[in-house]
Structures are given as C-alpha cells and as structure tokens.
C-alpha positions in Angstrom: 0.0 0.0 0.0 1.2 3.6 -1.0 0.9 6.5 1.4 -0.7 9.7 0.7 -0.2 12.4 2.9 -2.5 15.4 2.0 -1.8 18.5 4.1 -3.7 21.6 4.1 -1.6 24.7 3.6 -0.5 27.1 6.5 -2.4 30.1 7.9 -2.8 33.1 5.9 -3.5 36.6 6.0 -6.8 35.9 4.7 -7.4 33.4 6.7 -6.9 35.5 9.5 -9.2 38.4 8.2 -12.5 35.7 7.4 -12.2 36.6 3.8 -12.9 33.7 1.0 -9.8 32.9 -0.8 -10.7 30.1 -3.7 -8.4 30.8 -6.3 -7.4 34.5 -5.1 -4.1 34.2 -2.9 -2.7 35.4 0.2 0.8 35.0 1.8 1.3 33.0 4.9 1.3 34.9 8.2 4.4 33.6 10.6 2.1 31.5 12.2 0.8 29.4 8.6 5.1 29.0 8.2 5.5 27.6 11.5 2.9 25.1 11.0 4.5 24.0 7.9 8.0 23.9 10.1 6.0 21.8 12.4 4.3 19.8 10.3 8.2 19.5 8.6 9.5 18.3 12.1 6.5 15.7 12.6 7.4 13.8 9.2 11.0 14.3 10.1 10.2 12.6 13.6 8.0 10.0 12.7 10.7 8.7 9.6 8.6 10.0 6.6 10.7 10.6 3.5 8.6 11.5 0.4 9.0 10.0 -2.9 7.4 13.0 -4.3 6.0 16.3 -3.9 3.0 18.1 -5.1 1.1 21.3 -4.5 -1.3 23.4 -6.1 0.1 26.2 -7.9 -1.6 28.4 -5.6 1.1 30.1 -3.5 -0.2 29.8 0.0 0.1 26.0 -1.1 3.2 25.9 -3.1 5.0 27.6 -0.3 3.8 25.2 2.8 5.1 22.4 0.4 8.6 24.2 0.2 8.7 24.4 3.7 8.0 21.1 4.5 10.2 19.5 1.8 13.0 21.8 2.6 15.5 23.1 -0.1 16.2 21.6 -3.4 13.6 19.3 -3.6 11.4 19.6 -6.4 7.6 20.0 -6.6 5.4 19.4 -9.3 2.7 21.6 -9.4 -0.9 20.4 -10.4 -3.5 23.1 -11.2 -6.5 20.4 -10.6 -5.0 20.5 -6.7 -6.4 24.1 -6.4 -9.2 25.3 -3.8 -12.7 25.5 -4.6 -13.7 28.0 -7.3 -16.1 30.6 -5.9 -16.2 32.6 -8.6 -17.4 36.3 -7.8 -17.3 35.2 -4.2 -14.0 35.2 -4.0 -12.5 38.6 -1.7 -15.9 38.7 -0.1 -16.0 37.8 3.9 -16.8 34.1 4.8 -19.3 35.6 7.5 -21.9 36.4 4.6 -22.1 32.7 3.7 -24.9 29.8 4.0 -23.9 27.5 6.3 -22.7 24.4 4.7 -22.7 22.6 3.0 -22.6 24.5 0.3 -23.6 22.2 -2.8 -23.9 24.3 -6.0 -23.9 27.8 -4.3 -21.1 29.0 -6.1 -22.3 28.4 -9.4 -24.6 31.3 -9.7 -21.4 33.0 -9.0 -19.5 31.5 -11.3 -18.0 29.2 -9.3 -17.9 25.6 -9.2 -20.1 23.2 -7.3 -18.7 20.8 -4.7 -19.7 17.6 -6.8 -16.9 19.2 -9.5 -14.7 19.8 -6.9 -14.6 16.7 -5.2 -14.3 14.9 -8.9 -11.8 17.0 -9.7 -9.7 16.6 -6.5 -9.9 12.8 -6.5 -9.0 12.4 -10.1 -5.8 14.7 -9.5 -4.7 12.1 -6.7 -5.6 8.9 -8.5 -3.5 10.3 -11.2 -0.8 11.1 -9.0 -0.5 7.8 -6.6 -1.9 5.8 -9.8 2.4 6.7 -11.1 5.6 3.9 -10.8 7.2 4.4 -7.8 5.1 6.4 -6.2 5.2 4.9 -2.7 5.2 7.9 -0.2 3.8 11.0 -1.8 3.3 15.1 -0.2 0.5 17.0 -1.5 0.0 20.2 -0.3 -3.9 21.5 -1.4 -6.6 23.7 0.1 -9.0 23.5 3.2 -12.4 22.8 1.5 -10.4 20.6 -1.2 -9.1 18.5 1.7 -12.6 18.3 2.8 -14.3 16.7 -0.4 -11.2 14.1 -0.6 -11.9 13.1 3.3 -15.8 12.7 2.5 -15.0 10.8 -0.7 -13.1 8.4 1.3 -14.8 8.1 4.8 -18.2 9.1 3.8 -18.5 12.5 6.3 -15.5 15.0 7.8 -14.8 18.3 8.9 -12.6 20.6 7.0 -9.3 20.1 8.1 -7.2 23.3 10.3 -4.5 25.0 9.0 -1.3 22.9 8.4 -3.3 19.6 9.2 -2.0 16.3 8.1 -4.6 13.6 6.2 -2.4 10.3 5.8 -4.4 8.1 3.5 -3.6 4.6 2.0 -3.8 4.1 -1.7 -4.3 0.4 -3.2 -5.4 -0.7 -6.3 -7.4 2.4 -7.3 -9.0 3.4 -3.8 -8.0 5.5 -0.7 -8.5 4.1 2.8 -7.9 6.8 5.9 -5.1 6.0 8.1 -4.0 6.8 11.4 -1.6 9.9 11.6 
C-alpha cells in the first residue's frame, strides 16, 4: 500500500481576516510557516521521506510544500490540486455565507459546485498515486479541497485546520484513511 499524505496549507493573511480565498491568494502569516515547520518536524520525527511532492500552484500552497520539503527538492505543481472555485465570491468575507454545505452555491457566481470539486480533487490524486514508484507521496492543497477528498473516502469529515495532516492509504485504485 502507498501512502498519501494530503496537508492543508498554512495560515494566511486571509485566513486570518475571514475573507474567502478560492483561487485569489494570500501570503502565509508567521504563524501558517510555523505550522508548515511543524508539520516538517512531525514527518521528520516520525521517519517519513517523500518520494514525491506536489502542490497546487496556488502560493499559499506551493510555499507550505517548500517548507516542508526543505530546499532543493522539487515539486510538481498540479492546477487540478487548487481550492474550490467561488467565482465572484471570491474577496468577499466568509461571515456572509450559507452555512454548509454548500452544494452548487457557487455556481450562480460563477464558481464551481462541490460535486466538480470533489471529482476533480480525486482524479488529481488517483493520477498522481496511480504513477511507478510512487510509494510515499506530499501533496500540499486547500481547506475545503481536503474536505471533499476526506468525504470521498470516509463518507462525512470536517474541514481540516491549517497545516493539518490527512495520511491516506492508496491500493489498487482506492484510498483508505489512516491513522496519523
């Protein structure tokens, strides 16, 4: 079995201020690149060398993955890894939204609905672990993206904090949740 470990980018300045990211971007405060240190130290502990790397382009993402891969190490970068699309929603504050879930709300503002999302998101990783050699793999990805991957797999979940770590098995096609 191949490991998986999908990890939600760091804390960022919009995160702190409520306000909807999707595909807009925001740096990460001192606090998002200590978590990815942290989260760094926790594979380093624990004996986890990645085979590969991945992140969304997204630079909130692309820079937690740089931080927990260190130096030199390269990272492919896979656009289907992005957050959810909100479309004109994007900038606005969180505070203003339905509760969720949110199901095709952000269609009528040009977004994307969670159903494409969660396809999307799955396929990108069954791609990636579906590879030769691809044994122990980073990928570095969004809140709510990290959230349709965990309800594909275990049926229910809440989206994951900043920095948080999901470590899923991958066999023969399908993802199983494991222990982290």
């Amino acid at each position: 079995m191949a490991d998986l470990y999908l990890v939600r980018h760091g804390q960022t300045e919009l995160n702190v201020q409520n306000i909807l990211q999707g595909w807009q971007d925001s740096p990460l405060t001192e606090h998002g690149r200590e978590q990815a240190l942290g989260t760094r130290a926790a594979f380093e502990a624990r004996g986890v060398a990645f085979d590969h790397a991945y992140s969304s382009p997204l630079g909130r993402a692309r820079r937690t993955a740089e931080l927990i891969v260190g130096e030199g190490r390269s990272i492919e970068l896979v656009d289907d890894l992005r957050e959810w699309h909100l479309g004109s929603l994007e900038g606005t504050s969180n505070r203003k939204m339905p509760a969720q879930p949110w199901g095709d709300y952000p269609v009528a503002f040009g977004g994307e609905s969670e159903t494409q999302l969660r396809a999307r998101m799955v396929a990108a990783l069954s791609r990636i672990m579906a590879r030769s050699q691809h044994n122990c793999v980073l990928a570095v990805s969004h809140g709510s993206a990290c959230q349709e991957v965990l309800e594909y797999v275990t049926g229910g979940g809440e989206q994951p904090d900043n920095g948080a770590v999901l470590h899923f098995g991958y066999r023969d096609g399908a993802f199983s949740l494991l222990d982290w």
